[in-house]
C-alpha positions as CSV (number, residue, x, y, z in Angstrom):
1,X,65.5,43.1,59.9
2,X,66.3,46.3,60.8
3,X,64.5,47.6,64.4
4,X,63.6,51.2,64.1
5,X,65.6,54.0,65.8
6,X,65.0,56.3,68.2
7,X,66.2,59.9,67.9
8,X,67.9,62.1,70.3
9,X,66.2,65.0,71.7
10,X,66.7,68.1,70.8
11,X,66.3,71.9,72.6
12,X,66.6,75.5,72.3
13,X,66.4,75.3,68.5
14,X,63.7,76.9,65.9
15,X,61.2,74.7,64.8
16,X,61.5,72.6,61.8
17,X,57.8,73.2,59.4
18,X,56.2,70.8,58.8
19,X,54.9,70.3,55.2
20,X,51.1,70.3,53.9
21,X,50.5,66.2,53.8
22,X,46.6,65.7,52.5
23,X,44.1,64.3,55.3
24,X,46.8,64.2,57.7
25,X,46.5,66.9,60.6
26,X,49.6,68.5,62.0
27,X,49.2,69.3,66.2
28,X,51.1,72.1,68.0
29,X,50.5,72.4,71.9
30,X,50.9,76.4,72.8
31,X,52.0,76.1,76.7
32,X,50.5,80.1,77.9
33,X,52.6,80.4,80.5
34,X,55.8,82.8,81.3
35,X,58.2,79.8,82.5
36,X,60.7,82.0,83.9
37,X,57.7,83.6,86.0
38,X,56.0,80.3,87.0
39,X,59.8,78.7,88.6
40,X,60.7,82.1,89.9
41,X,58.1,82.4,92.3
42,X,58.7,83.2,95.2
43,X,58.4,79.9,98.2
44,X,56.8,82.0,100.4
45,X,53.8,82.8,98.7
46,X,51.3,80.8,99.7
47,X,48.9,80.9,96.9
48,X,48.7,81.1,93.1
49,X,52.1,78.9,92.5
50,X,52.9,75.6,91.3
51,X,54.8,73.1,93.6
52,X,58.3,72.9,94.3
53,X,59.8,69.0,93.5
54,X,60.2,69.0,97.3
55,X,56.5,69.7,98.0
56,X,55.8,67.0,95.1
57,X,58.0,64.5,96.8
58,X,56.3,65.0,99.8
59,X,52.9,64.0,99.2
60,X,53.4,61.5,96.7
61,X,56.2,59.4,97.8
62,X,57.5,57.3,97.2
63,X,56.9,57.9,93.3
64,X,59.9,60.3,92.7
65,X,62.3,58.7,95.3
66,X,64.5,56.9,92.3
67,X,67.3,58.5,91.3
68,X,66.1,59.8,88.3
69,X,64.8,62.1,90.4
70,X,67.2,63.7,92.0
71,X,69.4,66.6,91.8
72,X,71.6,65.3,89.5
73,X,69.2,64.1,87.2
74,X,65.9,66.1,87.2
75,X,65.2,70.3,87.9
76,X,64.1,70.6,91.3
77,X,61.9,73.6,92.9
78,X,58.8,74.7,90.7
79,X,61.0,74.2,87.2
80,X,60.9,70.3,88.2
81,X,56.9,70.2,87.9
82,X,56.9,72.4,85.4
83,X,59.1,69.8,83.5
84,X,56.1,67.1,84.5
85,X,53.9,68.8,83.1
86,X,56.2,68.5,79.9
87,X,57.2,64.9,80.1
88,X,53.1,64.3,80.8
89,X,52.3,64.7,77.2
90,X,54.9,62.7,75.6
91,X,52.0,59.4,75.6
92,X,49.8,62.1,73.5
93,X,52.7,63.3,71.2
94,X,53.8,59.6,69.8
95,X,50.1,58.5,69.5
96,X,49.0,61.6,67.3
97,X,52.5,61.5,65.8
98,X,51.7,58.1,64.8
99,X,48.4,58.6,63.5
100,X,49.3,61.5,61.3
101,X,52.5,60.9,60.3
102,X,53.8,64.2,61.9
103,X,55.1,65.0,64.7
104,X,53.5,67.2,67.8
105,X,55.3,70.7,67.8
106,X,55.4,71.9,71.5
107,X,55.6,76.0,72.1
108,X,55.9,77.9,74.7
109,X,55.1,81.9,75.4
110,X,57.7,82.7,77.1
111,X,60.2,79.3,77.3
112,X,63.3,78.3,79.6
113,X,65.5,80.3,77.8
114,X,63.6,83.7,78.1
115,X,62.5,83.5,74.4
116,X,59.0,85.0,74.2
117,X,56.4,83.3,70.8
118,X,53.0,85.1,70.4
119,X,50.8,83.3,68.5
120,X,51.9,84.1,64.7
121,X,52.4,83.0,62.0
122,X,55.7,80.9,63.0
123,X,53.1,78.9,64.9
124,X,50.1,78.6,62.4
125,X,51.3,78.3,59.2
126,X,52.2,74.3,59.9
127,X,49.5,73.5,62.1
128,X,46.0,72.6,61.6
129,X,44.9,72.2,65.4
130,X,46.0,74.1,67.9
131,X,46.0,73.3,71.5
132,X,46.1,76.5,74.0
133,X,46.9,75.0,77.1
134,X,45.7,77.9,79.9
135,X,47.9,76.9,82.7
136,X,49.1,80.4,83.5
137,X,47.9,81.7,86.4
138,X,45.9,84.8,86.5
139,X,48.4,86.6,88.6
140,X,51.1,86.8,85.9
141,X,48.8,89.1,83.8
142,X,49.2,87.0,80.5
143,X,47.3,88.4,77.8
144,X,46.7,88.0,74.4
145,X,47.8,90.8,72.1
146,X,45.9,91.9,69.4
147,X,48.3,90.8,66.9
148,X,47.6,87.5,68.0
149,X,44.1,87.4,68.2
150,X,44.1,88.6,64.8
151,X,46.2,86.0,62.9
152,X,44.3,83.3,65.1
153,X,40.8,84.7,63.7
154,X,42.9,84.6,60.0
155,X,43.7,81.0,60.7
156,X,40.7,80.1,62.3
157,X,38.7,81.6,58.7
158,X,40.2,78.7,57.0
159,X,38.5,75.6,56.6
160,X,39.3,72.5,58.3
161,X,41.2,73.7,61.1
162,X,40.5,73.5,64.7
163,X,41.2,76.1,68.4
164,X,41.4,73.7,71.0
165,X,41.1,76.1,74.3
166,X,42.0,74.5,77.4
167,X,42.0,76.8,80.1
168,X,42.5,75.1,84.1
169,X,40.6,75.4,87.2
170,X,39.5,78.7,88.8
171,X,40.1,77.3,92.6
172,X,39.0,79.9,95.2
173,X,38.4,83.0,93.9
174,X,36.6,84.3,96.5
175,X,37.6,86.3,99.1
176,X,35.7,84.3,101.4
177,X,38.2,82.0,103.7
178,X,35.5,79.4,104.7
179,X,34.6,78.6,100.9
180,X,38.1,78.1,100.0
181,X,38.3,75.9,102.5
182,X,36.0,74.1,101.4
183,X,37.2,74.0,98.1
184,X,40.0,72.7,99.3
185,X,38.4,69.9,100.9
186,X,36.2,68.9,98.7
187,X,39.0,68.5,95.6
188,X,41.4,66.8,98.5
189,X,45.0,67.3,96.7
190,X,47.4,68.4,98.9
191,X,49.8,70.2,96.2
192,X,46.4,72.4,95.3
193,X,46.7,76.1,97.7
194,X,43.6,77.5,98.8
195,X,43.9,79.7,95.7
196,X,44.5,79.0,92.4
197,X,43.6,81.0,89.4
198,X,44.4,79.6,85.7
199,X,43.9,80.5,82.7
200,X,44.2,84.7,82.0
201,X,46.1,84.0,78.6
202,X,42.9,81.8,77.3
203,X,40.4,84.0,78.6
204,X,41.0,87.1,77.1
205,X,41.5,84.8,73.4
206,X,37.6,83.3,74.4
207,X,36.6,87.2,75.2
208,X,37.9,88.4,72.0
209,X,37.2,85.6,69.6
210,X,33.4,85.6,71.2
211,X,33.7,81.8,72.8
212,X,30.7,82.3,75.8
213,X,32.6,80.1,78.2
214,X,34.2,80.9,81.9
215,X,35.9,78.2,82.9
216,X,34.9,77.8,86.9
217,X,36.0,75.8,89.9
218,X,37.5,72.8,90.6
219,X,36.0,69.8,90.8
220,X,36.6,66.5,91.9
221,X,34.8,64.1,89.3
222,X,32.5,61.1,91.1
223,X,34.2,57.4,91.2
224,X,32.1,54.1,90.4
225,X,31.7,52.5,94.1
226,X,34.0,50.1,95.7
227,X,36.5,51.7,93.0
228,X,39.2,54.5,92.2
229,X,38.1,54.4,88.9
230,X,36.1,57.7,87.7
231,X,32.7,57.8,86.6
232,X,31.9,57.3,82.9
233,X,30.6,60.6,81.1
234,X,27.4,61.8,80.2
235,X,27.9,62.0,76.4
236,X,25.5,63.9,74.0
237,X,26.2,62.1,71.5
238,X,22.9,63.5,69.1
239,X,25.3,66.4,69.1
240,X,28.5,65.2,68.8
241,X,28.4,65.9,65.0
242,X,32.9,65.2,64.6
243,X,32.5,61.8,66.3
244,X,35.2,63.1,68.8
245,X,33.7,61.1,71.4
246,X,33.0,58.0,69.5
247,X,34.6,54.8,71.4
248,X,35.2,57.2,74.6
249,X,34.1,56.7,77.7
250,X,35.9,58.2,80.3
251,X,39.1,60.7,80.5
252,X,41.4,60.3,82.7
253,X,40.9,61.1,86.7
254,X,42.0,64.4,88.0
255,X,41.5,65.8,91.3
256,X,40.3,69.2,90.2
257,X,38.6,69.8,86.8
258,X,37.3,72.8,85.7
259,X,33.5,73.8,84.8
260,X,33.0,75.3,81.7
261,X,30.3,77.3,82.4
262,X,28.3,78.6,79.0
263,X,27.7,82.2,79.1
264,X,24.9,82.6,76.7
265,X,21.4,80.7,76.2
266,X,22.4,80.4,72.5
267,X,22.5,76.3,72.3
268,X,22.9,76.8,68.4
269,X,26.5,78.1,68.2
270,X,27.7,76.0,71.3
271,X,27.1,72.3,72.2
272,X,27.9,70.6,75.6
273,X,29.3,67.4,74.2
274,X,30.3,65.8,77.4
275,X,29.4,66.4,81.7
276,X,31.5,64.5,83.8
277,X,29.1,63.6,87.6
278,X,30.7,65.2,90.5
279,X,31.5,63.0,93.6
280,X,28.5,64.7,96.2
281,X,30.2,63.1,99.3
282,X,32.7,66.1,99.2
283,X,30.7,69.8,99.7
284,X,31.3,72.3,97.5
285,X,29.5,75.6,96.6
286,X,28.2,74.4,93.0
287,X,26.7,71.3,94.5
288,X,25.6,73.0,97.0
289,X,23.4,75.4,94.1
290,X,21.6,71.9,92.9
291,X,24.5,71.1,90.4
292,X,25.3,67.7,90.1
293,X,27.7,67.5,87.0
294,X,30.0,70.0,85.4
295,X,30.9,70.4,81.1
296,X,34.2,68.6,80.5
297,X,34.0,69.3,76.5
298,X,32.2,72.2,74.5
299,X,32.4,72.4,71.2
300,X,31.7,75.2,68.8
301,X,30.8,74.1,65.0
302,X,32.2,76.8,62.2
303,X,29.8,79.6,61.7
304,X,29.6,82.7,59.8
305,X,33.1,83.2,58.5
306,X,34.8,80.9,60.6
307,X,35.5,77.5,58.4
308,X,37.4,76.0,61.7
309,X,36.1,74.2,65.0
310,X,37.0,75.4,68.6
311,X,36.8,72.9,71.4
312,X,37.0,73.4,75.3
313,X,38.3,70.6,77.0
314,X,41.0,70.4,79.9
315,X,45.0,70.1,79.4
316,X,44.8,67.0,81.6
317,X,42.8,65.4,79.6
318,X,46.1,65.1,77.1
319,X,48.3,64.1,79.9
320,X,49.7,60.9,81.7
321,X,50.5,62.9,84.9
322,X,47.4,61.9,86.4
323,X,46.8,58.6,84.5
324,X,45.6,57.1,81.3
325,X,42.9,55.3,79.7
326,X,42.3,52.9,76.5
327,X,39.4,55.7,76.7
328,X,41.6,58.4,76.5
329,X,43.3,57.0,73.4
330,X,40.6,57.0,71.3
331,X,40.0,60.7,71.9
332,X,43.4,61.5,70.9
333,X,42.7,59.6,68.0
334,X,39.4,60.9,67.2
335,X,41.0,64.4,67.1
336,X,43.5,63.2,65.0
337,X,41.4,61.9,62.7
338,X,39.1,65.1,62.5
339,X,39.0,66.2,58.4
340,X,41.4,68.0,57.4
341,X,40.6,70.8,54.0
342,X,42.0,70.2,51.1
């Protein structure tokens, strides 16, 4: 018997299409962020950054004190959590690769390298859900060109496929020092600055492809007592139409989630498929207003001339950085095993 074989990785190469197989969806994860911009920031900005590895190291050692952490062997300064981020998806990528037989293509707007990908057709002609993960921060002024929100519209017109817009938290964006304090207090991660802004890239594709959601905040989801475990969803399922959320009952625990708040009263062409409770024993200005839950996932069925779904749920929620669930599993699988048109 023959054991199967792993394959080396490759980099810094064009991507390899990947051919039209019937039923079987092929994934491509669109990272929004300028890379280059993100690890080039400058240390003494206080706000608006990613961590350094150092700062990483710091509040949660000892998990990066082995030496495949160190300067030999990992990136350190903000490309070393950038590269988390990266290695944090590789759970997601074999599972969907598995269940569809192809594997996850991974782009990024402006890579390591200095290559910059819009949103074309070298993206969308091999890919039948696309996942925009918003973790730019406002600050780098990433915005979508027209040229791209016009061949996602295109693809999006086609029957079968699905937008799947994951913009991040929105953490003090007031100018008021005592709420971001408070912020900070109530999501409690150390690695979080009193301001954080995500997600410019995904908001002006939501503003131009008429998605009615602002995603706000970050919020620390409740735990069952006595536990660290988080606090199953509230699931509509009478609207959950795709079965994404069949077998699902919690994703996975993150610090700071975002709200995504609906901007319309239209509850035909959008559907709150999921809230996630919001642990109370931490203020926060949107408890504070009577709110007791925020939306983790939004979907928006095809209408008019769109044939394809869009779905808002957070980038974490396809990662291992901040743990995993059986739960989470069969969400990846669910989405993976969405129809795909003939």
């Amino acid at each position: 018997m023959s054991a199967s074989r792993q394959t080396g990785r490759t980099y810094n190469q064009n991507h390899v299409a990947r051919p039209y197989t019937p039923g079987k969806r092929r994934f491509s994860i669109y990272w929004t962020w300028s890379y280059p911009w993100e690890a080039n920031r400058d240390l003494t900005e206080l706000d608006n950054r990613f961590s350094t590895m150092t700062e990483v190291r710091r509040v949660a050692w000892p998990s990066f004190e082995g030496t495949e952490w160190d300067k030999m062997h990992f990136l350190q300064g903000i490309a070393g959590t950038l590269e988390l981020f990266h290695r944090s998806t590789l759970a997601f990528q074999q599972i969907v690769g598995e269940a569809t037989g192809h594997p996850v293509a991974v782009y990024q707007r402006i890579d390591q390298a200095g290559y910059k990908l819009p949103i074309d057709e070298r993206v969308l002609a091999d890919t039948d859900t696309l996942m925009v993960f918003g973790l730019d921060h406002l600050v780098s002024e990433q915005e979508a060109e027209q040229g791209e929100i016009d061949a996602i519209r295109d693809w999006l017109n086609l029957e079968g496929t699905c937008l799947l817009l994951a913009p991040h938290h929105d953490v003090g964006f007031t100018s008021d020092t005592q709420q971001r304090q408070m912020e900070y207090k109530h999501h409690g991660d150390e690695l979080v600055p009193r301001q954080q802004r995500f997600g410019q890239y995904t908001r002006s594709l939501m503003k131009a492809l008429d998605v009615p959601v602002l995603n706000q905040f970050g919020l620390r989801p409740a735990v069952v007592p006595g536990t660290n475990q988080i606090t199953p969803l509230n699931i509509n399922k009478d609207l959950d139409k795709l079965g994404l959320l069949n077998g699902v009952t919690t994703f996975n625990f993150h610090l700071h989630l975002p709200h995504y708040a609906l901007t319309t009263d239209d509850t035909k062409s959008i559907h709150v498929l999921s809230t996630q409770p919001i642990d109370l024993s931490r203020p926060h200005p949107f408890t504070a207003a009577g709110n007791r839950e925020f939306n983790s996932c939004v979907w928006m069925s095809p209408q008019g001339g769109r044939g394809g779904d869009i779905l808002l749920a957070d980038s974490t929620i396809f990662t291992t950085l901040f743990g995993g669930t059986d739960s989470l599993g069969h969400f990846w699988r669910n989405m993976a095993n969405l129809r795909v048109a003939v």
